[in-house]
C-alpha positions in Angstrom: -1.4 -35.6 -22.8 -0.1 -37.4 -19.8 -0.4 -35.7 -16.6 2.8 -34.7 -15.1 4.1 -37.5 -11.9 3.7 -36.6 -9.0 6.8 -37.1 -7.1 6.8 -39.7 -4.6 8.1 -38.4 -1.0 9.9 -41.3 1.2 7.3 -41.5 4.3 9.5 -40.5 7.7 11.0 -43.7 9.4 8.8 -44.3 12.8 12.1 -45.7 14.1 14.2 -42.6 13.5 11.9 -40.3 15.5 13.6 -38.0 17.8 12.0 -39.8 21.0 13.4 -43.0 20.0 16.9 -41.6 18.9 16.9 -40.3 22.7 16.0 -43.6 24.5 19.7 -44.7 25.3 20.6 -42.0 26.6 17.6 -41.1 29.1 17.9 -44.4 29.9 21.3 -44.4 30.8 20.9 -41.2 32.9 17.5 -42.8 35.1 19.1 -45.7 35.5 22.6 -44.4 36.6 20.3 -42.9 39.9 19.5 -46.2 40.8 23.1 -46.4 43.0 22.5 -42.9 44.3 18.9 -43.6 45.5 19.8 -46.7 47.1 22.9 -44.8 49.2 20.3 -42.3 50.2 17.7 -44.4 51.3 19.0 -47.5 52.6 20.4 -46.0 55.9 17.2 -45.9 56.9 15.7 -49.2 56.0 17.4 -52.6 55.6 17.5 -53.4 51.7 14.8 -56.2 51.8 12.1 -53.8 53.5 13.3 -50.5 51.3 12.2 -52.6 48.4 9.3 -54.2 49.4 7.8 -50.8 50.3 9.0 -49.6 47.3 7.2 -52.6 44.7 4.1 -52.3 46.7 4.0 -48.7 46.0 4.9 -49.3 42.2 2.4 -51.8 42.1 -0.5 -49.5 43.5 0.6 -46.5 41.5 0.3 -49.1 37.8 -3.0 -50.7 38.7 -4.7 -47.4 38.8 -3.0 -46.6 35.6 -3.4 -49.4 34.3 -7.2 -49.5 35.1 -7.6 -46.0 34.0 -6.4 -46.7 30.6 -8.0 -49.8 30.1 -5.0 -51.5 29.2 -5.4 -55.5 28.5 -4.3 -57.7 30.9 -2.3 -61.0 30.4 -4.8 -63.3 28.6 -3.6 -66.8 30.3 -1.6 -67.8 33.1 1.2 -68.8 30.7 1.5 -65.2 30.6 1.5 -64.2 33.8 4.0 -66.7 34.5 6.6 -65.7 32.0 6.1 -62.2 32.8 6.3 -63.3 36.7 9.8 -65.1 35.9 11.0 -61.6 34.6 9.8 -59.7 37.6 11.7 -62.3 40.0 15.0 -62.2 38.0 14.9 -58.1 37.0 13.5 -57.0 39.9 13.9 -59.2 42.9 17.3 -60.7 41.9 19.0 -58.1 40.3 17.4 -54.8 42.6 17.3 -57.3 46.0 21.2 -58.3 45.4 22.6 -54.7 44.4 20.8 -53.1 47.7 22.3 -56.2 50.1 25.6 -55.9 48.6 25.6 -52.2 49.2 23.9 -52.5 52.7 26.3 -54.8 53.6 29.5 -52.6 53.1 30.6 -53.7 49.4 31.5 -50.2 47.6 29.1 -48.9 45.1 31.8 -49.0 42.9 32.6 -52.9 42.9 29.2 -53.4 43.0 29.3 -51.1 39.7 32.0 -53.1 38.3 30.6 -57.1 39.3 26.8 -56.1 37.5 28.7 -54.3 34.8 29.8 -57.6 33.4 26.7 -58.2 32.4 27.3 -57.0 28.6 29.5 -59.8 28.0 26.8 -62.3 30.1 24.2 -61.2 27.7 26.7 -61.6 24.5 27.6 -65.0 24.8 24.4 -66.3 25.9 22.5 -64.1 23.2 23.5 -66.5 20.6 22.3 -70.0 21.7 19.1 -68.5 23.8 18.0 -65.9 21.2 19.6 -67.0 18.1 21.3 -63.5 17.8 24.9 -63.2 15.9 27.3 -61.0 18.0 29.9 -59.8 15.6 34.0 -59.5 16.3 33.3 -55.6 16.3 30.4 -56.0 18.5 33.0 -58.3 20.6 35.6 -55.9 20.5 33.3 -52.7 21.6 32.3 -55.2 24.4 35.6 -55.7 25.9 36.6 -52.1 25.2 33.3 -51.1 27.4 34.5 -53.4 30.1 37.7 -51.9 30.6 36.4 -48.2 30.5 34.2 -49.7 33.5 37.4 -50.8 35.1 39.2 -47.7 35.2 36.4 -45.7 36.4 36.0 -47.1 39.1 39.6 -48.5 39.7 40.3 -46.2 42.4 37.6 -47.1 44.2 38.3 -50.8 44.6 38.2 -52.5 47.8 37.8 -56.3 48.1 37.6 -57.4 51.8 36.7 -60.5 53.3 34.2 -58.8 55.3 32.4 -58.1 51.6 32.7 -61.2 50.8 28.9 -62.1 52.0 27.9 -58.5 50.1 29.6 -59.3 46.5 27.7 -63.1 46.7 24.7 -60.9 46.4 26.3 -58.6 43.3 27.0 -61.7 41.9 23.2 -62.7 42.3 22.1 -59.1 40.8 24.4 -60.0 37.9 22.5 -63.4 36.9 19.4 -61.6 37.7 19.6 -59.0 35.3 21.7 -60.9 32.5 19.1 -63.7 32.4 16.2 -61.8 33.1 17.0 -59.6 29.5 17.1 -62.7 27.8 14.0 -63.7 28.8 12.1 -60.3 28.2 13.2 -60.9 24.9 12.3 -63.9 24.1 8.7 -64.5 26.4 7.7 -61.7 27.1 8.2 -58.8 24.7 4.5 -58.5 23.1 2.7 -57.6 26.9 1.4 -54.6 27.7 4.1 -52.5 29.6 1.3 -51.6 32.6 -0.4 -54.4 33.4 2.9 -56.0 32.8 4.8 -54.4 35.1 1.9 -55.0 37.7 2.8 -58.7 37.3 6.4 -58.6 37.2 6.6 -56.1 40.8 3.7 -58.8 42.0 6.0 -61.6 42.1 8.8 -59.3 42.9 7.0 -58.6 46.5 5.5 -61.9 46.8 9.4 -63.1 47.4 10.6 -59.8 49.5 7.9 -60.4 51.6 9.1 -63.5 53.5 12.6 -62.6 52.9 12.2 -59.2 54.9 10.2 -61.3 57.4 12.7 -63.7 58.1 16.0 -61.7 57.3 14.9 -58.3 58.7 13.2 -56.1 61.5 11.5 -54.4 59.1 11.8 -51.0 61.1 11.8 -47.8 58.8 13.2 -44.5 59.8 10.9 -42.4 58.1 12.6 -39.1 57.3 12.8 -36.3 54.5 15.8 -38.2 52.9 13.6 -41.2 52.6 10.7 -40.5 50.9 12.7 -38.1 48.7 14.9 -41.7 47.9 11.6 -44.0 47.7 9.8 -41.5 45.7 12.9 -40.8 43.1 13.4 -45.3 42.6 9.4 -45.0 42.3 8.8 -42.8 40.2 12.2 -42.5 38.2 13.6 -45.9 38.1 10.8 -48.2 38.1 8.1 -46.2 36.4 10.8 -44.4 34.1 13.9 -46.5 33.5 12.8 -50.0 33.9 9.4 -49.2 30.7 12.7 -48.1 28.7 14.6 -51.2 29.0 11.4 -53.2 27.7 11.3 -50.8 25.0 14.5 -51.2 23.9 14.6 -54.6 24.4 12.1 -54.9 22.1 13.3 -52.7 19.4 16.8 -54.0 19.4 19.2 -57.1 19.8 19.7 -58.1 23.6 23.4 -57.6 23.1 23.5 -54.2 22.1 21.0 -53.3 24.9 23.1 -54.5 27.2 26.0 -52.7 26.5 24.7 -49.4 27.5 24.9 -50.7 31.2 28.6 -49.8 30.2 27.5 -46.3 30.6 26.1 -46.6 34.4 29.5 -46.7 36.4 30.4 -43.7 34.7 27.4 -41.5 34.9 27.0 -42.9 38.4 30.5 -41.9 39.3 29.6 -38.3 37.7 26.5 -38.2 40.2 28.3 -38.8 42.8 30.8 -36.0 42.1 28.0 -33.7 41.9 25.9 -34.7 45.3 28.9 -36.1 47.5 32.0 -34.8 46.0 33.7 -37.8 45.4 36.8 -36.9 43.4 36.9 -37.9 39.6 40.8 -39.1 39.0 42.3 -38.9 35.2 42.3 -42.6 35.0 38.2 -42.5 35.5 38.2 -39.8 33.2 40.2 -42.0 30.8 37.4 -44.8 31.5 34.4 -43.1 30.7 35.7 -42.4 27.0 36.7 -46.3 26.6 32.8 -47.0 28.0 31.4 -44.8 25.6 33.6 -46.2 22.7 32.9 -49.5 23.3 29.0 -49.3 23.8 29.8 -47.2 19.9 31.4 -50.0 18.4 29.0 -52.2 20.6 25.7 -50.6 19.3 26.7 -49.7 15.6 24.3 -50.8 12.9 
């Protein structure tokens, strides 16, 4: 007599857990910060110094981590220099030309709207440099995502010649980042995140270094607002956010990555509502919905 089967359970999907389900959107609300914690801090150090002080301390808080848990190291310096080529882009273009635009009097809010083209950036490019297929809805929830961006931050809209010097370097944070994803994901996805990290803030301060020097006084106002600022980008942004982005990055197509950087301006906008009271409008409100349908349409399948 046959013994009955046994039925055969389907074995849970690691992809599906809760924690990676959540990923986007933590990620979208760390990184949103990253506008606030620059306006807080950067009245009291010019942007060049602010970040040096802030990648040394990133740096010294991942080697003992790193150390601690024994985590490999890059195994040959073709390693270290892919993974040094994402800290300069990521880091040092992207972070160094958002906190110079803002320092030098370009509104959070076009600064928002110049790095938010970066979804499209990463689209087209995705294609020949990664060999990914961006499809017409993908394209659609793109564009769609772009003009949410517009409208939320429509309002606050100032182009001046004075700014002029200040949206050069948002244009710079906008390469930065865009090629800087590309080339996580295609050199440098399989290195461990700490050790990593240590390499890609490394090369980040070896180039903030002179430019502080030559650019900058380098005087700090140390105050309670201050640390509270460096400590939030240390800890939240660049020990948080930035271990997320590789994450995803590696889980997922570069394209629909990107597209959650639809979702900053908004959430950023929302911040700001809460902590300075700038005034949400029904055309931002209007905005945010677009954002979030196109990074749906965007990030689908």
């Amino acid at each position: 007599m046959r013994e009955p089967a046994v039925p055969e359970f389907p074995r849970p999907d690691p992809t599906r857990t809760p924690w990676i389900a959540a990923m986007p959107a933590l990620f979208v609300l760390l990184w949103s910060t990253g506008f606030i914690g620059a306006k807080l801090g950067l009245p009291y150090a010019e942007p060049f110094t602010f970040l040096l002080v802030r990648f040394v301390a990133v740096i010294a808080v991942l080697t003992v981590v790193a150390i601690a848990g024994r985590a490999p190291w890059p195994a040959t310096w073709s390693e270290v220099g892919h993974g040094a080529v994402v800290g300069l882009l990521v880091h040092g273009a992207y972070l160094g030309g958002v906190f110079a635009a803002i320092e030098r009097g370009v509104p959070p809010a076009v600064a928002a709207l110049l790095v938010g083209l970066q979804p499209l950036l990463t689209a087209a490019a995705a294609g020949p440099f990664l060999g990914e297929r961006v499809t017409g809805r993908q394209w659609l929830g793109l564009l769609i995502g772009l003009a949410g961006v517009a409208l939320v931050v429509w309002e606050k809209l100032s182009f001046r010649t004075e700014h002029l010097a200040g949206i050069a370097f948002a244009v710079a944070a906008l390469i930065g980042i865009t090629v800087g994803t590309l080339y996580q994901k295609r050199h440098v996805s399989g290195m461990d995140l700490r050790t990593g990290a240590v390499v890609q803030f490394g090369a980040a301060a070896l180039v903030m270094l002179p430019a502080a020097l030559l650019f900058e006084t380098m005087t700090i106002a140390w105050s309670g607002s201050f640390v509270f600022a460096l400590g939030w980008l240390v800890i939240v942004l660049s020990l948080g956010a930035m271990p997320l982005l590789y994450l995803m990055i590696r889980r997922g197509a570069a394209a629909k990555v990107a597209s959650l950087f639809y979702l900053v301006p908004p959430v950023t906008a929302v911040f700001a509502f809460l902590l300075f009271g700038e005034t949400l409008g029904v055309s931002a409100l209007f905005g945010m919905g677009l954002a979030a349908l196109g990074v749906a349409l965007a990030t689908k399948g």
